[in-house]
N, C-alpha and C positions, 0 to 999 in steps of 0.2 A: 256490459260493464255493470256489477250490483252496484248497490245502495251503498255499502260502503266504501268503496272504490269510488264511486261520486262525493260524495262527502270529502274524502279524502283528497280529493281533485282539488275540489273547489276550493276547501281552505288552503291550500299550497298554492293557485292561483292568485287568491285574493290576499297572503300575505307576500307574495313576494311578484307579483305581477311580470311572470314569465323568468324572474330571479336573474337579474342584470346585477352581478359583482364588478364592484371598482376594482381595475387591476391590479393585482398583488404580484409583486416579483420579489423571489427566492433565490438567492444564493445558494447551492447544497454542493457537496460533494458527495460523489459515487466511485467506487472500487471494484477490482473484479470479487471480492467477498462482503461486501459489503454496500447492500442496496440502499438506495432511498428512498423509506413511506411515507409520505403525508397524510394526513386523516382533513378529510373536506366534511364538512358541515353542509351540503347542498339546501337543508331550510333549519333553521337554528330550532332544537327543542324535540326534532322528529328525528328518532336515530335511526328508523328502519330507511331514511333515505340519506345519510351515509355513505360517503365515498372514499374509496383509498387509491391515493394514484402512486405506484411504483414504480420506479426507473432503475433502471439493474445495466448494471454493466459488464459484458463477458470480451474480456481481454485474450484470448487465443482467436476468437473470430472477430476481432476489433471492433463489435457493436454495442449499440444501447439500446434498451427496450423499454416502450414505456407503457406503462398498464392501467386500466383502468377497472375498477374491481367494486362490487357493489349488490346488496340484497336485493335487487330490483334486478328484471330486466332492461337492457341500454338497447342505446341505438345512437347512430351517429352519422352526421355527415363525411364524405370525404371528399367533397368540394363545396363551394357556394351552391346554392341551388336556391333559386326565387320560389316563392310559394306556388304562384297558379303553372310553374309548370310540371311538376310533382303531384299537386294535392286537387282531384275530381271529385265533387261531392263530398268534401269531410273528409276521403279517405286517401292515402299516401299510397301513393301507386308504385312500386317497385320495376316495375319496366318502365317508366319514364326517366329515371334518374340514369346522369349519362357516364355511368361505370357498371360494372355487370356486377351487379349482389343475389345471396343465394336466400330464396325465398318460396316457399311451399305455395303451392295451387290455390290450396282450397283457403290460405290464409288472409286475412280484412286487417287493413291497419287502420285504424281509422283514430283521427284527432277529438280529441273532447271540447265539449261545448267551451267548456273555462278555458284552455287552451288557446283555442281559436280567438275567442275574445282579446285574449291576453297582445294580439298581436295589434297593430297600430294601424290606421287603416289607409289606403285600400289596403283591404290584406293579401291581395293577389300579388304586390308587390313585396310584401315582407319576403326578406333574404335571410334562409335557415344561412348558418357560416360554418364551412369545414371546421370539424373539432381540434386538426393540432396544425399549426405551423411548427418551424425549424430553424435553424441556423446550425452552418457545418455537420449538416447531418443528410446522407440519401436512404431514402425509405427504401426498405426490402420489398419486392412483390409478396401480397398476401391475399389473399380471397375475403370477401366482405360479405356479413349474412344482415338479414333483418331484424332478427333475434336473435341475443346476444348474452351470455351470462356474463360475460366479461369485456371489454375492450382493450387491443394489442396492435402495435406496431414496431415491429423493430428495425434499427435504423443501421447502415453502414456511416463507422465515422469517417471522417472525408478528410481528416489533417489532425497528426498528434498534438500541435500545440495554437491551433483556429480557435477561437470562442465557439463553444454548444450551447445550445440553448432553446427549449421547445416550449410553445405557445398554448393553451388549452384553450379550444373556442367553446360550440352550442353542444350539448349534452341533454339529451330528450330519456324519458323515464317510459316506460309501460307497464301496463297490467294484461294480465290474460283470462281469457274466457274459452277454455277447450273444452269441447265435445266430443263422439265420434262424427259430426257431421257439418262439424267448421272449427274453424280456426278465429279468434277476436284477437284483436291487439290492439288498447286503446292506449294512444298517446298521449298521457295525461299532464306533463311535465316537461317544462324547457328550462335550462339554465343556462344560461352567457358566462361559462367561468371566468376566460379573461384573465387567466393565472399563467405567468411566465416564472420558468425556473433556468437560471442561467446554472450551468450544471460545470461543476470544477471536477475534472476525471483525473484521480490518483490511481497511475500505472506503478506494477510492482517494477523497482529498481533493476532488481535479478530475470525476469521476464527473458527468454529470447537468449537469454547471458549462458547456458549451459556450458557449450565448450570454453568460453574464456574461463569458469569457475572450475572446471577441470583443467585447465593447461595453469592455472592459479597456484592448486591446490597443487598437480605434481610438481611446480618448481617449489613450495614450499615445502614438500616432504624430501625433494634431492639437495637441497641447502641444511634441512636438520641432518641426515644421513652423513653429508658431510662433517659437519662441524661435531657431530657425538663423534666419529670416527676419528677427526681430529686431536679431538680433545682427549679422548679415550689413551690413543696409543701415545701422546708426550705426555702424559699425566702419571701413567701407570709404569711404563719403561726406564727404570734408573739407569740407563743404558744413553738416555736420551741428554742425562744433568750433567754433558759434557759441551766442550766449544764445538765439538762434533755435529754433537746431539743439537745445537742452540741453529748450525745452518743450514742442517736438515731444517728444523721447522722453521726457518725461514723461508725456506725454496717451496715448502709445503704450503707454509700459508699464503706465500705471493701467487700460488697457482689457485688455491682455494677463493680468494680475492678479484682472482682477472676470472674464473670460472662465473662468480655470483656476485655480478655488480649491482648495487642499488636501483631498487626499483624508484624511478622520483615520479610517479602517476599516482592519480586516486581514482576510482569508480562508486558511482551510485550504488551500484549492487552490496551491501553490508558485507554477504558470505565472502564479498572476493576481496572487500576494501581488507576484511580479518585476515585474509592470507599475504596480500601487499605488505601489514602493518608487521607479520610473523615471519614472512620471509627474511625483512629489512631487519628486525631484531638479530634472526643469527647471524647475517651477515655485517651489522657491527659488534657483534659477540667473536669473529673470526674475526674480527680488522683490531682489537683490542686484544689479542689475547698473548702472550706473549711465553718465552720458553722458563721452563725453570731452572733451567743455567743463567739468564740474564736477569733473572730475578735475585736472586739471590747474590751474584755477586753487584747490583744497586745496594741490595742493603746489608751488607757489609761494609756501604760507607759512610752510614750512620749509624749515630748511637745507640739509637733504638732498632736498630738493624732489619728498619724497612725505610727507604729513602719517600722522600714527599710523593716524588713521581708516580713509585711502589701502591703509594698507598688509596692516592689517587685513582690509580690504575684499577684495585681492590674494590675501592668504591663506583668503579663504571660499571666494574661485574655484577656488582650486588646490583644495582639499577638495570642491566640487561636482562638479570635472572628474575629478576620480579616483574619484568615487564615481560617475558616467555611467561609467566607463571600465568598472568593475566589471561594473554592470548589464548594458550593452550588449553583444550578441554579433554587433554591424558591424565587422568590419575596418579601414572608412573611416571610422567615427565613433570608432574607439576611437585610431585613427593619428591624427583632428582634433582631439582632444580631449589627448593625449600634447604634439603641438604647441603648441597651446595654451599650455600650463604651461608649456614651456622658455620661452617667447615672453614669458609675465609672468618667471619667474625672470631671464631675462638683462633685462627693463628693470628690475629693483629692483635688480638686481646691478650696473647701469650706474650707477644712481645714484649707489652706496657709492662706487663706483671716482671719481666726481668731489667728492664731499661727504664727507670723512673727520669733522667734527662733529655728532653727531646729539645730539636732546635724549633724556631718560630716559624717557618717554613714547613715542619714536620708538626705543628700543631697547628696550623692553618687546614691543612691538608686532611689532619682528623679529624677537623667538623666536618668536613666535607662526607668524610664516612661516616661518621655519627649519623649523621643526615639518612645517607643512604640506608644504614640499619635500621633506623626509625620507621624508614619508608617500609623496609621489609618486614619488621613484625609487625605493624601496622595493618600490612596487605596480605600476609601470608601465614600469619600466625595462629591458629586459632586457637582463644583459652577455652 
């Protein structure tokens, strides 16, 4: 060990006398994109002994991993182990410790004076303590060296919705002194972290969900396919703006209706809750929508020559179409659907313009649409 490396011992010994922290416990949460670092201060002022301990969570193989990462070489227990039976002579014996760790021949671990001191006496009884406890967590098999640039263990979680939560115990520091004709490793530093992080693990909603987001999505593409088709051929068919025309779409839409009944579920998953919320739009878009023979002769029996019910009806559409407009992320159905609504506002707006007397029933009913107009250039307008 040089001169400096002793110096550098001693005063990390003598301020912090083996560095025993009161324990700190952490709340955090972890995701499968998004880990948790902490930055540890192992002696306050000295940054080259600096710790970061990361905890990552990978959610396809349902573990945690917790790391311990640092400018120094580590080392760590991974049980209790009492001092005199481990440490002969000042030095840490590698085959005494009762788990197999991988350790070079020719290599000397040996404890520093400060160190040794630092412990309470008899020292033969001091108990090094395994580095991490757990909760709801089973450690993976891993291989365990002497020398270590990093510290790692990754854990299988044991239950989706158990409390986690991992413990950080004793944390030992080294220096080295290599040659071609040995190996030094002097243990110059212990710390008692004594740091629990109770750990909140945010799983992605959609995870696992693929086929339901596909059986989602194609009932939400065979419900539009429908209702455009619907719409399309009594819209366009003056052929249709007969009593003829008016029971065909009825027998059309009561099939269209018992076809694409309401979805009444929600799901976690955003992508699929979006197709739930899109589906249910065309399918109260098909339960409102009514023939243009029946239209028409409603308002022919008012003044304004659209009846209250009419106008009403007007205004569910515009509130259906801006709510497709929302959901939808088509260009060309959100352009069809914007259409749409000027296409009903300018016929009720034509109406006013020839029928200046409406009844109070028929002017109840056109705030109602005003409302909904509102909502639409509001939502859908852009100046």
């Amino acid at each position: 060990m040089n001169i400096l490396n002793k110096l550098i011992a001693g005063f990390l010994i003598l301020c912090s006398g083996c560095a025993a922290m009161a324990q700190t416990v952490k709340q955090i949460e972890v995701a499968g994109d998004e880990p948790y670092v902490d930055h540890v201060a192992l002696v306050p002022g000295s940054t080259d002994m600096d710790l970061l301990v990361k905890i990552a969570f990978n959610e396809p193989e349902n573990s945690l991993t917790v790391s311990l990462i640092s400018y120094r070489r580590l080392f760590v227990f991974q049980s209790d182990v009492r001092y005199s039976h481990v440490v002969r002579w000042h030095k840490l014996k590698p085959e005494k410790l009762p788990y197999v760790v991988e350790s070079d021949e020719l290599a000397r671990y040996k404890l520093s004076k400060p160190l040794r001191k630092s412990f309470s006496s008899p020292r033969r009884k001091h108990v090094f303590k395994r580095w991490i406890d757990y909760e709801g967590l089973q450690p993976q098999p891993a291989e365990y060296r002497m020398v270590n640039d990093y510290i790692e263990q990754t854990f299988d979680i044991l239950y989706k919705e158990a409390p986690v939560s991992v413990t950080l115990g004793d944390l030992l520091v080294m220096s080295e002194e290599l040659t071609p004709k040995k190996k030094k490793y002097d243990l110059f530093f212990q710390v008692s972290m004594d740091r629990k992080y109770e750990i909140t693990i945010r799983r992605d909603p959609c995870f696992g969900k693929e086929e339901a987001l596909q059986a989602a999505a194609a009932r939400t593409e065979s419900v539009r396919a429908g209702f455009r088709s619907f719409e399309q051929k009594f819209a366009d068919e003056s052929s249709m703006n007969t009593p003829a025309g008016a029971k065909i779409f009825n027998e059309v839409k009561e099939l269209l209706v018992a076809q694409f009944p309401r979805v009444d579920e929600t799901s976690p998953c955003p992508d699929i809750q979006q197709n739930i919320d899109l589906y249910n739009s065309y399918v109260d878009s098909i339960r409102n929508m009514q023939s243009r023979y029946v239209m028409e002769v409603e308002a022919k029996a008012d003044v304004l020559g659209l009846s209250a019910d009419a106008i009403l009806n007007l205004a569910r559409k515009i509130d259906n179409h801006v709510n497709r407009w929302l959901l939808t992320s088509d260009p060309a159905e959100k352009k069809d659907l914007a259409a749409a609504c000027r296409e009903i506002i300018g016929s009720v707006r034509s109406h006013l313009g020839g029928s200046p007397e409406i009844s109070g029933s028929q002017a109840a009913a056109l705030a109602v649409f005003y409302r909904a107009e509102a909502y639409f250039r509001k939502t859908c307008v852009k100046e």
